[in-house]
C-alpha positions in Angstrom: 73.9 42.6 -81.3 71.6 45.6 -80.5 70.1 45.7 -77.0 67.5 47.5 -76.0 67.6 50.1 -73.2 64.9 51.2 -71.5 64.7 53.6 -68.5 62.3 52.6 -66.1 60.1 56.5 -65.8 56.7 56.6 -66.2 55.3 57.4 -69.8 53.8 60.7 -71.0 54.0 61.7 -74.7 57.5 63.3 -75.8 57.0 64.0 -79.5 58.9 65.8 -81.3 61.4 66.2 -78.9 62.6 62.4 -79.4 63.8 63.7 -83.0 65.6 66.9 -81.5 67.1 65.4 -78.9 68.8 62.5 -81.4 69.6 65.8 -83.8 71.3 67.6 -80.8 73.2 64.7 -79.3 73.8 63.4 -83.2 75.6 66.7 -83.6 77.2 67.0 -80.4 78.3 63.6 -81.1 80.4 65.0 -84.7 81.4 68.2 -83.3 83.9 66.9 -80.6 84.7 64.0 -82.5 86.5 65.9 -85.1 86.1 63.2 -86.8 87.4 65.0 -90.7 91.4 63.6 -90.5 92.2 63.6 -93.6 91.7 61.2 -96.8 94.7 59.6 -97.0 94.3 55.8 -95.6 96.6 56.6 -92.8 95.0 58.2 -89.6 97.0 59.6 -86.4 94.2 59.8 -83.8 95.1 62.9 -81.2 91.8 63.7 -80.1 88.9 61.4 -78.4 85.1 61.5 -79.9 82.2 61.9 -77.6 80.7 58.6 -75.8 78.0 58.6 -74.0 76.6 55.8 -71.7 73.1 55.3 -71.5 72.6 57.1 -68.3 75.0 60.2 -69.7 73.0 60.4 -72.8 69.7 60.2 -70.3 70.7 63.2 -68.1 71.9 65.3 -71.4 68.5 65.2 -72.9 66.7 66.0 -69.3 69.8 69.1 -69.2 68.4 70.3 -72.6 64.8 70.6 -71.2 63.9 68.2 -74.5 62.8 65.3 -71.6 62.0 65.2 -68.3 62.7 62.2 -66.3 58.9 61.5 -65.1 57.2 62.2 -69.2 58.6 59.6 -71.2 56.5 57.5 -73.3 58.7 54.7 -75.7 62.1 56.2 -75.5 64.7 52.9 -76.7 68.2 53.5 -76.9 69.9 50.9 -79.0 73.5 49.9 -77.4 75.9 49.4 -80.0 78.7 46.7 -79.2 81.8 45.2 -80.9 81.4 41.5 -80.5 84.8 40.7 -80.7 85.6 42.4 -77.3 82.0 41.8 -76.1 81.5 45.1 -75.2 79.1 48.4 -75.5 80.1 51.4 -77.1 77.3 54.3 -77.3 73.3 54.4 -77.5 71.5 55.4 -80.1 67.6 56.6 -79.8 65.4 54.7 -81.9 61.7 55.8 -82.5 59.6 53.2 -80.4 60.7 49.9 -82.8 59.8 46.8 -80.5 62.6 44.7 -81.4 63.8 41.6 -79.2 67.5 42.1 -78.1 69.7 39.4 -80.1 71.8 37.2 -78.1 75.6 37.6 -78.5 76.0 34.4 -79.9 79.1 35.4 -82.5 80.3 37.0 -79.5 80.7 34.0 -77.8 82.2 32.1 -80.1 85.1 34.9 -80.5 85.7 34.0 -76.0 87.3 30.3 -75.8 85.3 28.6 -73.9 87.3 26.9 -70.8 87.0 24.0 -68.8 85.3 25.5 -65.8 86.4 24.3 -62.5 83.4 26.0 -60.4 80.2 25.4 -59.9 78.3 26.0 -63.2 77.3 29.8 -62.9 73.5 30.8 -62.7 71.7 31.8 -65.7 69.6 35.1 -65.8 66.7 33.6 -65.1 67.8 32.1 -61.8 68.1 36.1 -60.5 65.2 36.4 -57.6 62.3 38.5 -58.6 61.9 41.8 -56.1 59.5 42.0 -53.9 57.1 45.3 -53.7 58.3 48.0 -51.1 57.4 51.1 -50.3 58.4 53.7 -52.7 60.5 55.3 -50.2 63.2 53.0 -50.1 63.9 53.6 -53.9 64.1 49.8 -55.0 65.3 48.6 -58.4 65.7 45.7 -60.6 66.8 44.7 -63.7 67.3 41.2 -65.2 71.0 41.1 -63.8 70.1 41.3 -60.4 68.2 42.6 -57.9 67.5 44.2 -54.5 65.2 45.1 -52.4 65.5 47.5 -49.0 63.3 46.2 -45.9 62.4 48.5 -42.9 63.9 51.6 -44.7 65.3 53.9 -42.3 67.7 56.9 -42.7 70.0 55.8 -40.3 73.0 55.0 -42.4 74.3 54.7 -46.0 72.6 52.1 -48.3 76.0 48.9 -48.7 75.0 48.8 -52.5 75.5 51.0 -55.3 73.5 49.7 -58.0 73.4 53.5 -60.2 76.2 52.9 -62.7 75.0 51.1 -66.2 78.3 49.1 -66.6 78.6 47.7 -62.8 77.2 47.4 -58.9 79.4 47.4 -56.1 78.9 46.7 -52.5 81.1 48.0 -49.7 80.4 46.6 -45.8 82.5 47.7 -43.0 81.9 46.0 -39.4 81.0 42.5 -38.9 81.1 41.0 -42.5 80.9 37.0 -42.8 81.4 35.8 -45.9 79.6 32.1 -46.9 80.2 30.5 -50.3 79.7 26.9 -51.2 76.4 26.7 -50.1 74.5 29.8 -49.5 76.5 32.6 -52.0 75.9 35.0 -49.2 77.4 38.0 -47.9 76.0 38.9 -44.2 76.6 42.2 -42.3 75.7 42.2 -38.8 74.5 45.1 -37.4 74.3 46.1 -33.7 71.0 46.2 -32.3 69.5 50.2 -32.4 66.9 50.6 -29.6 66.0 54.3 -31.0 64.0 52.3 -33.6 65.4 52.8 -36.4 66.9 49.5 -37.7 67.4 48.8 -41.3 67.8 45.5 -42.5 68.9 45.4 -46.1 68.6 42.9 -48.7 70.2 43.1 -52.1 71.4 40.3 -55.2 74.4 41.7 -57.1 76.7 39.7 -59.8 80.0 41.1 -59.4 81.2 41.3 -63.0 81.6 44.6 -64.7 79.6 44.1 -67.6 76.0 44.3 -65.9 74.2 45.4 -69.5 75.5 42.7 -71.2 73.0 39.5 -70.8 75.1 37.1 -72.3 78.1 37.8 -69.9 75.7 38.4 -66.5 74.4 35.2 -67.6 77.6 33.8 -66.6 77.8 35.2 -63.5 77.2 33.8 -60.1 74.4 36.0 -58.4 75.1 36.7 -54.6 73.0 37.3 -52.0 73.8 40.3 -49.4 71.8 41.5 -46.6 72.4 42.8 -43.0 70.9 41.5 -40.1 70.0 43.5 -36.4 72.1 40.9 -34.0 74.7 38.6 -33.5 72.0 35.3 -32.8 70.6 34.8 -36.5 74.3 35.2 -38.2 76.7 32.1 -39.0 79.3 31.6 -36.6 83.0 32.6 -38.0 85.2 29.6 -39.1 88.0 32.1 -39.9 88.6 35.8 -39.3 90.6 37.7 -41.4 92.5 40.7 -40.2 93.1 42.6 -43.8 90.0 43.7 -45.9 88.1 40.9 -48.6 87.7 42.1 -52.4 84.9 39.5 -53.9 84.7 39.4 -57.5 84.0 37.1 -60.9 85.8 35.5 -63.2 83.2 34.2 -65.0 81.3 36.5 -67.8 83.6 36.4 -70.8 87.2 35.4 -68.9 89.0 33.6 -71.6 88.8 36.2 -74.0 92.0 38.5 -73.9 90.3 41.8 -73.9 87.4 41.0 -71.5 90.6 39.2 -69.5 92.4 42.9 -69.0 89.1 45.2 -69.7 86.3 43.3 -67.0 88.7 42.0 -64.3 92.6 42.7 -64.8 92.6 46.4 -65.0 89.1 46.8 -62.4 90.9 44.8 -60.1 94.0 46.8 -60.4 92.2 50.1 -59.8 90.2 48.0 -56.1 92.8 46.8 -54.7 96.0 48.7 -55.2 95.1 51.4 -52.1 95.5 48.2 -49.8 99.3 47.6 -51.0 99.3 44.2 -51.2 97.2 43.8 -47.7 93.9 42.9 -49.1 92.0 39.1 -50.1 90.7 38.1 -53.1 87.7 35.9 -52.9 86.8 34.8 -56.5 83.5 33.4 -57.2 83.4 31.3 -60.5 86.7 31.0 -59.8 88.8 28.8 -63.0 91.9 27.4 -62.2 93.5 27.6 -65.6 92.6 31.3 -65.2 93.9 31.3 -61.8 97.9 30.6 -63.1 97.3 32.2 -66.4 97.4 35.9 -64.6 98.7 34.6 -61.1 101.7 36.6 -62.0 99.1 40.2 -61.6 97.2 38.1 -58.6 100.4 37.8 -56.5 101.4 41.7 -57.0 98.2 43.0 -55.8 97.6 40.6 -53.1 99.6 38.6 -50.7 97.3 36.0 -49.9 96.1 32.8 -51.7 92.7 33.5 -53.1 89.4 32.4 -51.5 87.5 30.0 -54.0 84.7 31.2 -53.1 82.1 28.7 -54.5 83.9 25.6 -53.1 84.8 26.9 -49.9 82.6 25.5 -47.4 83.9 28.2 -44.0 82.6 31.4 -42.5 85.1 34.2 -43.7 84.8 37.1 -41.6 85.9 40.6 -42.2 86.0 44.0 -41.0 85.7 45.4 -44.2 84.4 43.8 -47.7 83.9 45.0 -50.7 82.2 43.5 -53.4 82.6 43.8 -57.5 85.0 45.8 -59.0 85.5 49.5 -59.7 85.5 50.5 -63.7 85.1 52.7 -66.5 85.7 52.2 -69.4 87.6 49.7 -71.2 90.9 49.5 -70.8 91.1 53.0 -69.3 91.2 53.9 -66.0 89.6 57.8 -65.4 90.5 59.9 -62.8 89.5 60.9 -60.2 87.2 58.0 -59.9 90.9 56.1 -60.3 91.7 57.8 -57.6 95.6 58.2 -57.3 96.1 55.9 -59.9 96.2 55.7 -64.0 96.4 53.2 -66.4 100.2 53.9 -66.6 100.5 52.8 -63.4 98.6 49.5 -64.5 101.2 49.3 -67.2 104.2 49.5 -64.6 102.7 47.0 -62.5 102.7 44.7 -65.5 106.3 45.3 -66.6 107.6 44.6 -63.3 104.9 41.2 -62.7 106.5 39.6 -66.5 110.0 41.5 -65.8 109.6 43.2 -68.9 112.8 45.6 -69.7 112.2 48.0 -72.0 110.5 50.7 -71.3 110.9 53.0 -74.3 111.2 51.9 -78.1 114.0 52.2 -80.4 115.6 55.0 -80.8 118.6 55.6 -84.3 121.1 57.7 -82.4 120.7 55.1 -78.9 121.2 51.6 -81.1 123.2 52.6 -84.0 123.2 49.3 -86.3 120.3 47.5 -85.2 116.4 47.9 -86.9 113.8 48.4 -85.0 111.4 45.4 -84.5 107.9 45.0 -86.0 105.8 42.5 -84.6 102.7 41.2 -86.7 99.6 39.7 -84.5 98.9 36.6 -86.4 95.3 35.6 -85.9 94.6 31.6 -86.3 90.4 32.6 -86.7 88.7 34.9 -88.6 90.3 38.8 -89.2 93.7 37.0 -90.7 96.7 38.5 -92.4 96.2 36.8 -95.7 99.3 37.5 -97.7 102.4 37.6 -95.0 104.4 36.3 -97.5 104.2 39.3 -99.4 104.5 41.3 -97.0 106.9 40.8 -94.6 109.7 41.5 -97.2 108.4 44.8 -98.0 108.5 45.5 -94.1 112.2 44.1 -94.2 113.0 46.4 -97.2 111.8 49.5 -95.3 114.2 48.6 -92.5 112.5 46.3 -90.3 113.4 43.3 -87.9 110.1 41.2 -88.5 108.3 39.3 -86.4 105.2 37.3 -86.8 103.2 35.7 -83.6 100.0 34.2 -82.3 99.5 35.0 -78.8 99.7 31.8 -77.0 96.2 31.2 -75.2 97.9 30.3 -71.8 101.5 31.6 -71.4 101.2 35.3 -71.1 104.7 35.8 -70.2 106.3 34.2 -73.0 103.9 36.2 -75.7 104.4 39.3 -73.3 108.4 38.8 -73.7 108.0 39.0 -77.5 105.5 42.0 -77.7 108.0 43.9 -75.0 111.1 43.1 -77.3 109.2 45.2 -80.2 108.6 49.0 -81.5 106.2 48.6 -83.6 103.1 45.9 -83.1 100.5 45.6 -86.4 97.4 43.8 -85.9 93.9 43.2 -87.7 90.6 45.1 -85.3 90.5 42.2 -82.3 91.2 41.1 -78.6 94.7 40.4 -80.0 95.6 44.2 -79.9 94.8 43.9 -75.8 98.7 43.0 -75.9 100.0 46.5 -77.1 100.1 47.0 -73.2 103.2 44.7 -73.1 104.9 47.4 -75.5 107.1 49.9 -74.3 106.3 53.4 -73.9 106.0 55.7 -77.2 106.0 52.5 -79.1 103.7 52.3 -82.2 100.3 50.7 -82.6 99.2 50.3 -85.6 95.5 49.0 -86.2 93.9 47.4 -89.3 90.4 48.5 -89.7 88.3 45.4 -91.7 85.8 46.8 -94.5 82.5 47.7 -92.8 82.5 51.0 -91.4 84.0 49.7 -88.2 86.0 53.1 -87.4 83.9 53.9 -83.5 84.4 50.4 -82.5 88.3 50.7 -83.5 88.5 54.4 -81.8 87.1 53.3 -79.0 88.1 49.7 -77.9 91.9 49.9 -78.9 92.7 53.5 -80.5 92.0 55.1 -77.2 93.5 53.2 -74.8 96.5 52.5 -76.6 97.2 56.5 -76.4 96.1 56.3 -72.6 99.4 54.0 -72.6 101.5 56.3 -73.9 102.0 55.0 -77.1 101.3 56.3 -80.5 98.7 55.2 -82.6 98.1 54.7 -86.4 95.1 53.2 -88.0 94.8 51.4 -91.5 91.4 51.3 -93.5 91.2 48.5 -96.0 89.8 49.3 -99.5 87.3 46.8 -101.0 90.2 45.1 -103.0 92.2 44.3 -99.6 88.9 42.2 -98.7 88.0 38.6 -99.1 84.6 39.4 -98.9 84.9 40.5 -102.8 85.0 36.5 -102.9 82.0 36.2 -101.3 79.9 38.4 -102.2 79.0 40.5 -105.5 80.5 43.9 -105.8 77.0 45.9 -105.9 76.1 43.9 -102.9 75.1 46.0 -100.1 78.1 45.1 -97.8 80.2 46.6 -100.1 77.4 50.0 -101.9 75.9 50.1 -98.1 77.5 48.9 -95.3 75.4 50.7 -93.2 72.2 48.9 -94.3 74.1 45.7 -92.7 74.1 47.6 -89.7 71.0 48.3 -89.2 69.9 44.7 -89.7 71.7 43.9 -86.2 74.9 43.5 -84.5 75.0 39.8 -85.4 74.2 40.3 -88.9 77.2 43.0 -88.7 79.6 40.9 -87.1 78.8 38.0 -89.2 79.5 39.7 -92.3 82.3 41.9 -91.4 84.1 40.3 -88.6 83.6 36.7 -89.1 83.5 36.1 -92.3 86.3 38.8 -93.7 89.9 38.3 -94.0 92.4 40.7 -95.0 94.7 40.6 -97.9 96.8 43.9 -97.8 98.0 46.3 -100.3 101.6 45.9 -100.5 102.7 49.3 -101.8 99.9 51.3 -100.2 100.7 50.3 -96.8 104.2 50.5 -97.1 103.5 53.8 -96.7 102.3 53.1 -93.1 105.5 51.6 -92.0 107.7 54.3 -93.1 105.7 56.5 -91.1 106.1 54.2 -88.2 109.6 54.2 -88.7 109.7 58.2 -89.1 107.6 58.5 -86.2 110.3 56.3 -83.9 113.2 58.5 -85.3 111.5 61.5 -84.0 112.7 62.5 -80.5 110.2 62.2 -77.6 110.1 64.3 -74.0 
């Protein structure tokens, strides 16, 4: 899929500078990706290319003096995504080419769809149109959601944060009541202020992290949130809490294992671990099966059964709300905007909610007699180890326990038991690899990379965070023999002479082609020499 970006600035002509700017950014881009490791087919990653986000990229160029943010005509900045994970991973600028965004169709297919057991979420279209204001209060909107500032006055801080490209957020301290089944609203009562200089505020959020992404947002129940001056036009309370309210999704692409841990797991992690357990979850779209799938994370970071928040038919009242989830990237947490808190402390919380033992990996001179274990993600789709059988004995031959799994859709902790009990997990580019956080600590990821030209999306979706974890990371690039698409297509075909004209024909013609339709059949000698790295790398001693 390739969206289209574009900032909303006024248009003057920009020229030349367009082609700069994409030259300077282009070679920033190469420069700090040191991107030249080697020839051989086996990469160790140990440094992290440049991403940019759209608003990153946007401020660079303005930095530069190539742009300013008030003279831009056509600029379009094509977001490129991995539709297996459903997510974004840089923009590119592209000259003024009026293109419709394609919808993530493929993507969808990749999520398994779920009975839901909430009301049916609201489709982009159903998001309120803004009504003109005043410049002054600095309104926005995008086809996500929208809001709109009445009355503006400086008199206190705006409740919404609508800045970031990936998310909003709302925070409301004071009187917060909290009314879902009928009215998806969030009200804020505010005291009466005789100087004058009232503010009532009036926003529509959808408090899923993925706010670029159209075919998630779409989703996503949109929620209303204003404030009101007095006590007489608010709902009366049916119940007060005495702890602070977290209101967030589960809708967008839940059921997918990445977007499970990437868009709500990990965001959640990094919201409500300051309140130690003291905090209530009110979940809109709220899915039961999803509910005891993860309940073992739900029940670590809060000690109260969750609000569902679109059959609940009460007043919930608060003294302090906050609304969506704080992120960064995927599968990462970043301080300082993590605050205290890493990703490693994500991991700990998720050893001690599946009781997972081991912490570090295999080690010769602590287990003298036993091998270590390599675990194989099968995949019962698309992306699928083709020739196990071959395989697996060479793994045993270099000195390997093997073990080949599916992760099983609903019970996390079984799968999570298996995954814990290994050193050394190998797995085809997919949401599957969102498990290496079950391994322990300086255990070995290695990633198969399909034919394509796929290499950013694997850096950045599971090469990266697997580091973050503290494991260590090897990557696998298939040759055109290892793929089935030789039995597809001719070998002077473009998919295999110029992968990257399949690219720039869209991201559903790319994942169609290289991530639907390919299956890998590996090279048994050449990537033996992967797992006797593996297996050199766990002999090695570690701090």
């Amino acid at each position: 899929m390739a969206k289209k970006f574009r900032p909303p600035v006024e248009p003057r002509s920009f020229g030349s500078g367009l082609i700069v700017g994409c030259f300077l950014v282009s070679m920033t881009y190469v420069l700090m990706s040191k991107k030249d490791i080697g020839k051989d087919q086996l990469s160790v990653y140990r440094s992290s290319p440049l991403v940019l986000d759209a608003s990153a990229l946007f401020r660079f160029m303005t930095l530069v003096g190539l742009l300013q943010a008030t003279s831009i005509k056509a600029l379009h900045l094509t977001l490129i995504c991995d539709v297996d994970v459903g997510s974004c991973l840089c923009f590119c600028l592209d000259e003024g080419h009026e293109k419709a965004a394609e919808e993530s169709d493929l993507e969808r297919s990749e999520a398994i769809d779920m009975p839901d057991d909430s009301s049916s979420a609201a489709s982009a279209s159903d998001v309120l149109s803004e009504e003109e204001s005043s410049p002054s209060t600095g309104d926005k909107s995008d086809s996500n959601g929208s809001h709109r500032l009445v009355d503006g006055a400086a008199g206190r801080k705006p409740m919404c944060d609508v800045s970031g490209y990936r998310l909003d957020t709302c925070d409301l301290a004071g009187d917060v009541r909290v009314i879902g089944k009928n009215s998806s609203s969030v009200v804020l009562v505010v005291p009466p202020d005789t100087s004058g200089t009232d503010r009532n505020e009036s926003w529509q959020i959808k408090p899923y992290p993925r706010k670029y992404d159209s075919s998630a947002m779409a989703k996503v129940r949109p929620l209303n949130l204003k404030s009101l001056n007095g006590d007489p036009e608010a709902p009366r309370c049916s119940i007060n809490h005495t702890v602070p309210g977290i209101l967030f999704s589960t809708g967008g692409h839940c059921g997918n294992c990445f977007h499970d841990f990437a868009d709500v797991l990990i965001p959640l992690f990094q919201t409500a671990i300051p309140f130690r357990g003291r905090v209530q979850f009110i979940i809109t779209n709220h899915q039961r099966w999803w509910m005891n799938k993860y309940r073992p994370y739900l029940t670590k970071l809060s000690s109260y059964d969750a609000i569902d928040y679109d059959n609940d038919d009460g007043v919930h009242c608060f003294d302090h709300v906050i609304v969506g989830l704080r992120a960064e990237r995927d599968l990462m947490i970043h301080p300082p905007n993590g605050g205290n808190y890493s990703i490693m402390d994500f991991v700990k919380l998720t050893r001690s909610a599946y009781s997972l033992e081991r912490d570090r990996p295999w080690a010769p001179d602590q287990q003298p007699g036993n091998k270590p274990r390599l675990l194989f993600i099968a995949r019962g789709g698309t992306r699928k180890f083709m020739n196990l059988d071959e395989i697996v004995p060479m793994a045993e031959q270099v000195g390997y326990e093997v073990v080949v799994s599916e992760p099983d859709f609903y019970d996390v902790a079984r799968f999570a038991h298996i995954v814990n009990s290994c050193d050394v997990m190998v797995g085809v580019h997919g949401a599957g690899l969102t498990n290496f956080l079950f391994l322990p600590t300086d255990a070995i990821v290695i990633q198969v990379v399909p034919l394509g030209k796929l290499d950013w999306i694997a850096t950045n979706f599971y090469a990266e965070p697997a580091m973050g974890m503290g494991l260590r990371y090897l990557e696998y690039n298939i040759t055109v023999e290892e793929s089935t698409l030789t039995e597809l297509y001719p070998r002077d075909h473009p998919v295999f002479a110029n992968p990257e004209s399949i690219h720039k024909q869209g991201w559903f013609k790319l994942g169609n082609v290289f991530l639907k339709q390919q299956n890998v059949k590996l090279d048994v000698s050449r990537f033996r020499s992967v797992l006797v790295k593996a297996l050199e790398l766990l002999g090695e001693k570690r701090d």
